[in-house]
C-alpha positions in Angstrom: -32.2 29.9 62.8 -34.0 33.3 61.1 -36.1 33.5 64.2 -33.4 32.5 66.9 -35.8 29.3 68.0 -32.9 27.4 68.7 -31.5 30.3 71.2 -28.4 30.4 69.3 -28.6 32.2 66.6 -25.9 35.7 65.8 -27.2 38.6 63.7 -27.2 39.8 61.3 -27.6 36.1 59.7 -27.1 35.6 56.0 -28.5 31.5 55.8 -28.0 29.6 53.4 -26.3 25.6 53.7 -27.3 23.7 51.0 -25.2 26.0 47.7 -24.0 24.8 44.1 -22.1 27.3 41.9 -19.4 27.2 39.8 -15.3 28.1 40.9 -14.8 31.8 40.2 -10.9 32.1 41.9 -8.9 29.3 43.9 -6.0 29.9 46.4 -2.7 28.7 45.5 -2.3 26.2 47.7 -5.7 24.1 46.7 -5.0 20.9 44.7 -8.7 19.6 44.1 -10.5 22.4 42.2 -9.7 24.5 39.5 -11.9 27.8 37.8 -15.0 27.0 36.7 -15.6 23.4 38.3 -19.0 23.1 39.2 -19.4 21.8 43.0 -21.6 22.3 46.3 -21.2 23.2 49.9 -23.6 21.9 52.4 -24.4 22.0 56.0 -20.3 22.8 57.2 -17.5 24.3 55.9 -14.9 23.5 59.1 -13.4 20.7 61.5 -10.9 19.9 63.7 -8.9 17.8 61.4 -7.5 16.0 64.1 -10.1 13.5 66.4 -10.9 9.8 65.8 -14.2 11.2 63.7 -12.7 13.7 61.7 -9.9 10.8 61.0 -12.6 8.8 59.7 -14.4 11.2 57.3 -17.3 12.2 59.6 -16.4 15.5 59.7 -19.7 16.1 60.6 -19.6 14.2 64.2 -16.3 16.3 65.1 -17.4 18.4 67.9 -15.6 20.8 66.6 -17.4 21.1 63.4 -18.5 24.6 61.9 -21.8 25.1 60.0 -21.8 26.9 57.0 -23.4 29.8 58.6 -24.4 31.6 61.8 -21.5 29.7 63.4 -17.8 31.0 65.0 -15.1 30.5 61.9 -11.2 29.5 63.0 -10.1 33.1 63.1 -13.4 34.3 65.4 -15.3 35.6 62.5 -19.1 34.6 61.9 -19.9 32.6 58.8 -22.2 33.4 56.3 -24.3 31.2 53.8 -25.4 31.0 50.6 -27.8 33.8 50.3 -25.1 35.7 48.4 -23.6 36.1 44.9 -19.9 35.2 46.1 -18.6 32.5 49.6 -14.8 31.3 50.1 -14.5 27.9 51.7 -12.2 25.4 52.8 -11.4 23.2 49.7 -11.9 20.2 52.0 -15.8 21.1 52.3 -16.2 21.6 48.7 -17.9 18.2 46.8 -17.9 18.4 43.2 -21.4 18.2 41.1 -21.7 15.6 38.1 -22.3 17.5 34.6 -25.7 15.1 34.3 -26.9 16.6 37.9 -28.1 20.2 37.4 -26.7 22.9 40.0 -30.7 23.5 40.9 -31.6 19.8 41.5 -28.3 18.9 43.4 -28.3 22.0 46.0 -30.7 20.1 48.5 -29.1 16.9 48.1 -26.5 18.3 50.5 -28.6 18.3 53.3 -31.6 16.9 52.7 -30.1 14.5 50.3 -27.1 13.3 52.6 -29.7 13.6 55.8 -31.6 10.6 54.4 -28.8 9.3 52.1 -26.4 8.3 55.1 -28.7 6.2 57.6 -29.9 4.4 54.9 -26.4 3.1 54.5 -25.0 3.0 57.8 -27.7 1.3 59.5 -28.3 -1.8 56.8 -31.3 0.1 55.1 -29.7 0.1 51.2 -30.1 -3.8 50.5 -32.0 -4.7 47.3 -35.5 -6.5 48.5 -36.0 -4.8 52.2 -38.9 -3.1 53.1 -37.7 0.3 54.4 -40.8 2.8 55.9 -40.4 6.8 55.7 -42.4 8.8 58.1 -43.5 12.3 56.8 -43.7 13.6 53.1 -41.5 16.5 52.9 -38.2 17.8 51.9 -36.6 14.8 53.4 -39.2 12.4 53.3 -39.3 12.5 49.7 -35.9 12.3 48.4 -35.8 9.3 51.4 -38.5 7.9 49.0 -36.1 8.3 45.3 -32.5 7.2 47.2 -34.6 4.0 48.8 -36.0 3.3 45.5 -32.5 3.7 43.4 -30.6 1.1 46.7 -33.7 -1.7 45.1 -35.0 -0.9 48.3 -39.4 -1.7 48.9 -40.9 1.6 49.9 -44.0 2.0 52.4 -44.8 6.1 53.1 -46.4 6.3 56.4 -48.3 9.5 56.8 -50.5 11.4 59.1 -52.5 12.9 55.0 -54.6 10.0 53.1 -54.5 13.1 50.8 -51.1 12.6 50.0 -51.5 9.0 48.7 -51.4 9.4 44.9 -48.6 11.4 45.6 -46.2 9.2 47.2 -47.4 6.0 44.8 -48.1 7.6 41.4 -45.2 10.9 41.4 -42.8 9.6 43.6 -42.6 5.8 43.5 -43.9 4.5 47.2 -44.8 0.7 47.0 -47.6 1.0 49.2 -48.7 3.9 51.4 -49.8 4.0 55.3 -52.1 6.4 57.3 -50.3 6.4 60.4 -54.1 7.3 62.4 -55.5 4.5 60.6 -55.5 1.9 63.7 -56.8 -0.7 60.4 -54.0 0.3 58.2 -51.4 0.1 61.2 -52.4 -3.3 62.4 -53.0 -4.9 59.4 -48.9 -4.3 58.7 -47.9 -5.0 62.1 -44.0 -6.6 61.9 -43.5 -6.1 58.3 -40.6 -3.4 58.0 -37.0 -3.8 58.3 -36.6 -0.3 59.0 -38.3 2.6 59.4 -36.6 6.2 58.6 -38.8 9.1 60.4 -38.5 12.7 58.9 -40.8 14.7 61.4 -39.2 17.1 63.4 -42.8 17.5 65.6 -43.4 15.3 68.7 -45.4 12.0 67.6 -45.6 8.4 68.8 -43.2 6.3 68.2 -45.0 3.1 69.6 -46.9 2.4 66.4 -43.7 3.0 64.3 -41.8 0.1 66.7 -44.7 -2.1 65.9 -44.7 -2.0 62.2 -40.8 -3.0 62.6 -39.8 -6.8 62.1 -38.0 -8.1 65.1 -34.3 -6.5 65.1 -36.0 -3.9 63.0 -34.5 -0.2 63.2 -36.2 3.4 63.9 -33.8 5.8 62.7 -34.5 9.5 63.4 -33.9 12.3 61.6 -36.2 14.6 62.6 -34.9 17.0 66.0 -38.6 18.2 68.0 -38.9 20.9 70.2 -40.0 18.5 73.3 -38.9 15.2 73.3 -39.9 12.0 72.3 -41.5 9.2 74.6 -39.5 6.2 74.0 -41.7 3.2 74.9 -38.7 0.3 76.2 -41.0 -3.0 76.1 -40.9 -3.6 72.1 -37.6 -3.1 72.1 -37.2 -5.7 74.4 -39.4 -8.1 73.2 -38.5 -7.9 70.0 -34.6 -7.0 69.9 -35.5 -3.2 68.5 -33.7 -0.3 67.4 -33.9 3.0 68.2 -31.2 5.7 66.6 -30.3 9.0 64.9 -28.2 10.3 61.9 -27.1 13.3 61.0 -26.1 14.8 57.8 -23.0 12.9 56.6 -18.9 13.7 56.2 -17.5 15.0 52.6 -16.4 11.6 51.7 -20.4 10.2 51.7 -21.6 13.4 50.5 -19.5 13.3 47.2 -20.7 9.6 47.5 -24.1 10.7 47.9 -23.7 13.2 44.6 -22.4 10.6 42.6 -24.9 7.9 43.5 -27.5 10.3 42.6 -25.9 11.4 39.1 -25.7 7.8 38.0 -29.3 7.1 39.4 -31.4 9.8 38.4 -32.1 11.2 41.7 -33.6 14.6 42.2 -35.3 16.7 44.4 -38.4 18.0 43.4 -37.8 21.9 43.3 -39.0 25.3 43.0 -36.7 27.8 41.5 -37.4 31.1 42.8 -35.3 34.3 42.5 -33.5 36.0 45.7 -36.1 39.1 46.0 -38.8 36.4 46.4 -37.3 35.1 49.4 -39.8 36.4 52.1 -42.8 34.6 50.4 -41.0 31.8 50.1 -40.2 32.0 53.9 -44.2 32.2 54.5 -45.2 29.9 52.4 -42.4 27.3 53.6 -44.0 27.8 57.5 -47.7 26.6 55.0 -45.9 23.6 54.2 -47.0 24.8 50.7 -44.0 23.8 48.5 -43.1 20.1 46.7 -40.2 19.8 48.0 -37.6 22.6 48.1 -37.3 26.1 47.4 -34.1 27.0 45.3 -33.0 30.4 44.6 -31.5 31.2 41.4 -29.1 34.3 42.6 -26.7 33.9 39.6 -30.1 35.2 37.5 -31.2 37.5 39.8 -28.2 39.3 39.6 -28.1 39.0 35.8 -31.6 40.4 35.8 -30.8 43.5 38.4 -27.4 44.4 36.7 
């Protein structure tokens, strides 16, 4: 969105869609929150309130659904994220955080956290004893890793990095870990997944991902390329295959999602940087050289500027 690849983006752009804080002021018609509740916006902050989606809390496949920023607000104006010290919001967009889940560890959870979080449930993926694969070891990939693991869930990481091996296993809890060039590796667990949850937003094969899947077993993707995938139709026929997609997740599974990862332990693995540090983050994050997510602390930075 900061460099307009998508074609869509409005300036000037203040991003920011994944924000924890604490209630400063509440208007007086809002029932659910009070000053100084501690809660979260992620990726939207408006809706229709009206269509079959929106009527079943997924807000989030309303095609009338606003992102938190860079996108047209009710009354026309633009809205802004959470690269600021202050944001008003809908109360109905609003989840509220868990005192045992710290405001730094649960502000990627509502993306990244509810990204993986919600396919996992919806498509089967969350039953104790399956064997669930996650393609790519980033932001995504990781906390895919920590909410399979809490559901009881067997975890194979399938990566393009043997590097990243000790990793996935030894820090992050992976049962077993797969090189996806490996043409050894791949055969030798041909037909052993039940599902497969792909992360990577570049264009890569998806025939070796199909043939790791069981029959009836499901490719779920998460990740959106630049040029699209080649979908290869005879394993899905021959073995009653999956293909689909998921995307974020509506205010009722997010404050799910929150509370399932309160009670579980689950937490992104961050690093807390302050708000004038943001541009070296930015070059860093196009390295891939963070584990897993930048979070800026603006509440201190102010503190420390003031």
């Amino acid at each position: 969105m900061i460099k307009n690849e998508w074609g869509q983006t409005v300036y000037p752009l203040v991003p920011g869609h994944e924000i924890t804080g604490e209630v400063t002021d509440v208007g007086c018609k809002v029932k659910k929150f009070k000053v100084g509740d501690r809660v979260g916006v992620g990726c939207m902050v408006g809706s229709c309130h009206s269509c079959d989606d929106c009527n079943n809390n997924l807000e989030n496949y309303c095609s009338g659904m606003i992102l938190t920023y860079g996108a047209k607000y009710h009354d026309g104006t633009i809205t802004y994220g959470g690269y600021s010290d202050i944001m008003v919001v809908d109360e109905h967009f609003i989840v509220r955080i868990p005192d045992n889940l710290p405001l730094d560890a649960a502000a990627p959870l509502l993306c990244a956290g509810i990204t993986v979080y919600s396919p996992l449930r919806y498509y089967g993926l969350d039953k104790p004893g399956l064997h669930v694969g996650v393609v790519g070891l980033g932001g995504l990939g990781h906390v895919a890793i920590k909410f399979a693991k809490a559901m009881g869930v067997k975890v194979t990481v399938i990566s393009t990095s043997p590097n990243k091996k000790k990793e996935a296993m030894e820090n992050l809890g992976a049962d077993s870990f797969l090189v996806s060039r490996d043409q050894d590796q791949l055969q030798a667990a041909m037909g052993t997944m039940d599902g497969i949850v792909d992360t990577v937003s570049a264009k890569h094969p998806l025939l070796p991902l199909l043939g790791l899947l069981k029959n009836h077993g499901k490719l779920v993707l998460l990740g959106a390329p630049e040029k699209p995938h080649e979908l290869p139709v005879f394993p899905l026929l021959s073995g009653r295959k999956l293909v689909g997609g998921s995307g974020i997740g509506g205010m009722k599974e997010t404050q799910e999602m929150i509370d399932f990862a309160a009670k579980h332990n689950v937490k992104p693995n961050i690093e807390v940087i302050p708000i004038d540090y943001v541009n070296s983050a930015m070059e860093r994050l196009a390295k891939s050289d963070v584990k897993y997510r930048f979070v800026i602390d603006i509440g201190n930075t102010m503190k420390a500027t003031s």
